[in-house]
C-alpha positions as a printed NumPy array, in Angstrom:
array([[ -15.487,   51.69 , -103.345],
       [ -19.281,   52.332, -103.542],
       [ -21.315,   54.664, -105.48 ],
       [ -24.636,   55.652, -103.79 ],
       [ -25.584,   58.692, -105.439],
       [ -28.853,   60.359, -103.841],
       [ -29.526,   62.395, -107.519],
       [ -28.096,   59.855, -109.585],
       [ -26.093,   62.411, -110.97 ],
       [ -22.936,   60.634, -110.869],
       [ -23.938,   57.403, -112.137],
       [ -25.932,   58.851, -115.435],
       [ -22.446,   60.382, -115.915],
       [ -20.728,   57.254, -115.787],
       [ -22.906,   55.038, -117.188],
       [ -24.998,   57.616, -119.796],
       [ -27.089,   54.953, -121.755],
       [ -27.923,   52.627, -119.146],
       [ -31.313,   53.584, -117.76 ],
       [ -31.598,   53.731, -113.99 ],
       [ -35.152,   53.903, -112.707],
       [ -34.37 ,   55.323, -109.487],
       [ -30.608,   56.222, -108.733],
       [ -30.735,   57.103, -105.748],
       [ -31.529,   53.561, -104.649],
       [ -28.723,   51.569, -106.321],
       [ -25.557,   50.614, -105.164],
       [ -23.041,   50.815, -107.812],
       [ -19.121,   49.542, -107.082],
       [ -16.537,   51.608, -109.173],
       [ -15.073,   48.643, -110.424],
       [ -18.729,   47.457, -111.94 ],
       [ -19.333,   47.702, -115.904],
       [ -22.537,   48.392, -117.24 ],
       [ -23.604,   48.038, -121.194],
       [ -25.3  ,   50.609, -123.204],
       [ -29.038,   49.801, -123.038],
       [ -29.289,   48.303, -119.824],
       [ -32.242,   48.682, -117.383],
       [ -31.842,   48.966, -113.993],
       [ -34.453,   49.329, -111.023],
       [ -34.549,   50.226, -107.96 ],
       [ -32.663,   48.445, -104.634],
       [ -29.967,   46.956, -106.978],
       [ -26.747,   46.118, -105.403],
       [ -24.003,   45.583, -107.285],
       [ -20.611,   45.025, -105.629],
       [ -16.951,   43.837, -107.163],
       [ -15.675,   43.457, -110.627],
       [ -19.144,   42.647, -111.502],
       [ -19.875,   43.174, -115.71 ],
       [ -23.839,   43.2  , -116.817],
       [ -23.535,   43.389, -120.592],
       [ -25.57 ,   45.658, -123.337],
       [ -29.114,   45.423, -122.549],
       [ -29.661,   43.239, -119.852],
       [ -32.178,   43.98 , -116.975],
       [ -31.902,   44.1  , -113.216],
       [ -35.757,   44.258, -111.961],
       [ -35.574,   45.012, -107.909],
       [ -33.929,   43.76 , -105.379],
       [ -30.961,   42.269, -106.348],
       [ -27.308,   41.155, -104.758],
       [ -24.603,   40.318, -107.355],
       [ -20.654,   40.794, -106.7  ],
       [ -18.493,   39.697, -108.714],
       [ -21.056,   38.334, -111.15 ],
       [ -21.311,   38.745, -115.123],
       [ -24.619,   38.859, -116.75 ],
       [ -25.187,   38.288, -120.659],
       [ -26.35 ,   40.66 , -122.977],
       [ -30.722,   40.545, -123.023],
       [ -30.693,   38.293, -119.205],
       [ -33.225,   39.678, -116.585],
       [ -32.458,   39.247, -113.154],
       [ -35.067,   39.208, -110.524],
       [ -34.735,   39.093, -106.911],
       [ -31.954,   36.622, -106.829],
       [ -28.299,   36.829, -105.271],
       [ -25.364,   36.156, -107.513],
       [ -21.845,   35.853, -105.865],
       [ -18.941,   34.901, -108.205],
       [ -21.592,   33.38 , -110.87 ],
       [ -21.725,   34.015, -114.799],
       [ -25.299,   33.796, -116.492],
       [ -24.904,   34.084, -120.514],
       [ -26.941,   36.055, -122.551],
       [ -31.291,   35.668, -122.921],
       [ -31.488,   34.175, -119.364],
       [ -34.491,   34.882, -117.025],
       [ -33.202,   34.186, -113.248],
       [ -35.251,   34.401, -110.204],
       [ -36.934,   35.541, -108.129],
       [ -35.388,   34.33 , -105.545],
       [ -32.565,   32.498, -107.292],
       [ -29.482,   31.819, -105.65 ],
       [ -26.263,   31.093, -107.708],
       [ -22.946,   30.71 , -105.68 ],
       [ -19.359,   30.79 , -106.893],
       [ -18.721,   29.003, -109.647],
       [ -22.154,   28.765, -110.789],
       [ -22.04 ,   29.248, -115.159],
       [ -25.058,   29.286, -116.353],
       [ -25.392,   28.844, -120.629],
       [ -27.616,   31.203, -123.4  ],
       [ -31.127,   31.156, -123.299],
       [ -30.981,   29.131, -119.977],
       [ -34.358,   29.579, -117.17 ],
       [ -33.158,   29.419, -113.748],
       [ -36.374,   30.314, -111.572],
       [ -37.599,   30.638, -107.709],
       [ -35.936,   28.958, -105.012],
       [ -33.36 ,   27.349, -107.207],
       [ -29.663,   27.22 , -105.58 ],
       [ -26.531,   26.498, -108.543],
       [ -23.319,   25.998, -106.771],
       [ -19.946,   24.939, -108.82 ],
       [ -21.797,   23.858, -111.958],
       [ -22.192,   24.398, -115.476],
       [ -25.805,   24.516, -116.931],
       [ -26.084,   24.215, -120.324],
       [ -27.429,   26.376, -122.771],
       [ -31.518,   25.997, -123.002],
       [ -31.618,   24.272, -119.821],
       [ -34.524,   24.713, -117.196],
       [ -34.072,   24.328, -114.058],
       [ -37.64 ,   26.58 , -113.31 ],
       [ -38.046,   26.277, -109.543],
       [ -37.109,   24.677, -105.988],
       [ -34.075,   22.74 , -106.839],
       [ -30.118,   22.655, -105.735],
       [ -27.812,   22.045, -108.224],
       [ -24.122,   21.336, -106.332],
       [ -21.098,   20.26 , -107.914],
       [ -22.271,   19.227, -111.809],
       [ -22.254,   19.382, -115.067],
       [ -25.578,   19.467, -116.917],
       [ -25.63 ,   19.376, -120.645],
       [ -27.687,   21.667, -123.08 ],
       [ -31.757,   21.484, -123.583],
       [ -32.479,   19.802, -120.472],
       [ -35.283,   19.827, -118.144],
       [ -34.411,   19.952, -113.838],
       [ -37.978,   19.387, -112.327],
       [ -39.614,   20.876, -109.524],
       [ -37.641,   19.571, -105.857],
       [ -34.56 ,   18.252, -107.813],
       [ -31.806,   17.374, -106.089],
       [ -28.027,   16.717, -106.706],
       [ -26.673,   14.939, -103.841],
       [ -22.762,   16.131, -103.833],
       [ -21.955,   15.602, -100.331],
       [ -21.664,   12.057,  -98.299],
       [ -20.517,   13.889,  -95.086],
       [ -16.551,   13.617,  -95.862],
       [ -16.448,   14.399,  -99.524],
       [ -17.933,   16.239, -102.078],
       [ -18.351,   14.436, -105.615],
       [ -19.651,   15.364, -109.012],
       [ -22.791,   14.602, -111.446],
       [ -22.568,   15.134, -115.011],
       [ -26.035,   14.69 , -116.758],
       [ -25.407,   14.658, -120.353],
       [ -27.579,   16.672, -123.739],
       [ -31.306,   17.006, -123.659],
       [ -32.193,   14.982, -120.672],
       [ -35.368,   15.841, -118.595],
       [ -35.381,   14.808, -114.52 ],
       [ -38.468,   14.423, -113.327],
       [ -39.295,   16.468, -109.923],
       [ -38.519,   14.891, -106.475],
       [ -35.313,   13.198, -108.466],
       [ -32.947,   12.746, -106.226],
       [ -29.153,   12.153, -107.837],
       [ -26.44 ,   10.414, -105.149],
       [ -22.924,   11.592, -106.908],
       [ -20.377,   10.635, -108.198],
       [ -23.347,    9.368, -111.352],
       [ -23.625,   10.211, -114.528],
       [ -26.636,   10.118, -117.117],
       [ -25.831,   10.309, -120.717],
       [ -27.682,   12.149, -123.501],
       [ -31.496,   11.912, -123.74 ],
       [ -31.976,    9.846, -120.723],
       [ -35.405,   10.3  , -118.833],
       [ -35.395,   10.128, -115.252],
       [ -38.984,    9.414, -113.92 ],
       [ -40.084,   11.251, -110.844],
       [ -39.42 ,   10.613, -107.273],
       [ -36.664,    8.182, -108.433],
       [ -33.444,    8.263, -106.207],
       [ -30.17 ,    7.5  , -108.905],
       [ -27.306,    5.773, -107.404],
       [ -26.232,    4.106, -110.761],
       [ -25.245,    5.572, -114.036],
       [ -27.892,    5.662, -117.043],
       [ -27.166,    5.308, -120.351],
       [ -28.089,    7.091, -123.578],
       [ -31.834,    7.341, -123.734],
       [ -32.61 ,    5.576, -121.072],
       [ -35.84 ,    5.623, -119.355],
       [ -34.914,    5.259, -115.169],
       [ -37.321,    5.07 , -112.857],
       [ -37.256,    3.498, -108.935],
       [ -40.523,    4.012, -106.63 ],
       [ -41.822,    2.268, -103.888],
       [ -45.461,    1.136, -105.497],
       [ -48.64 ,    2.674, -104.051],
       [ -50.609,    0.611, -101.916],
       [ -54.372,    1.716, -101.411],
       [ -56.422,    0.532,  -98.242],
       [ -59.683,    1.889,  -99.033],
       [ -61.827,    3.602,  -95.725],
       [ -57.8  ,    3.349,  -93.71 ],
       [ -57.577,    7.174,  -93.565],
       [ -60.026,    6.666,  -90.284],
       [ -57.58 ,    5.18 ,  -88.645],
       [ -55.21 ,    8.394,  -88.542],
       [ -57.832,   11.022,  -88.746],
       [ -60.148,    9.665,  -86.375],
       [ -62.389,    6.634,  -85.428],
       [ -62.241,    2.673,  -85.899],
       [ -61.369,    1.316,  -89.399],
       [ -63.854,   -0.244,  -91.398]])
């Protein structure tokens, strides 16, 4: 069952230390539990067996059912459906983490990122447009910008482990099953199909050619 309680009078009763910014625009499931200190804004929707711990902060416009949030995390704008965030975390806006997606202490999980069946370590970044599917990444990493973990290979799904403090360059794409061990480096734009070791540097690009004057020849008029 759903709360939506035009005065708010209901849920101040239920919940009397959590501040609500404007009750009447949150949905609140009876089976949802909500720590003293908490902050919650408008257009909140929280369905299930969903727990958001002392303190924590729901800015607008959030979806979470059957989510937990850590004590201190602020949510923003994201969707969270059978996910656990730990405590300290900033997610969003416009974070999506599916079922199964746990997310460590003191973790950043920004815009347009998608966690799905993982495990993120605590510290980790992963601060915008990047799908994390099927893996395990260790603690203190770094997940650049357009990072992708390729789980799927059209029959099966496989996993990635990435070990402890690691940082994966943006445009990384990694082709699972592969795993990269503690402190690796993984340049950017490199696409991993084999393993890397412990502190290993990895890096696979096609190398730049420059033609100087060729951009004519797409944008208009003869070569030189």
């Amino acid at each position: 069952m759903i709360f939506f309680l035009r005065e708010g009078r209901h849920l101040q009763n239920k919940f009397p230390n959590v501040r609500f910014l404007a009750p009447d625009r949150v949905f609140v499931s009876e089976e949802a539990t909500i720590g003293d200190g908490a902050i919650i804004y408008p257009d909140n929707y929280i369905y299930g067996r969903t727990v958001i711990e002392a303190g924590a902060v729901l800015r607008p416009e959030n979806i979470l059912e059957d989510a937990f949030v850590g004590a201190g995390s602020e949510i923003e704008k994201s969707v969270l459906r059978g996910a656990r965030v730990g405590k300290n975390c900033t997610v969003g806006p416009f974070a999506h983490l599916r079922k199964g997606a746990n997310v460590g202490d003191n973790c950043r999980v920004g815009d347009f990122v998608e966690i799905k069946n993982s495990v993120v370590g605590a510290g980790t970044k992963v601060s915008h447009l990047a799908y994390v599917g099927d893996a395990d990444v260790g603690e203190n990493c770094n997940i650049g910008c357009g990072v992708v973990f390729c789980n799927y290979d059209g029959k099966n799904k496989h996993r990635t482990r990435v070990g402890n403090n690691c940082f994966i360059g943006s445009n990384v794409n990694l082709i699972a099953p592969v795993e990269i061990a503690d402190g690796a480096f993984v340049a950017a734009g490199t696409t991993v199909t084999e393993g890397a070791g412990k502190g290993d540097f990895v890096i696979g690009r096609v190398r730049q050619q420059i033609r100087a004057g060729g951009a004519k020849r797409y944008l208009g008029g003869e070569e030189k």
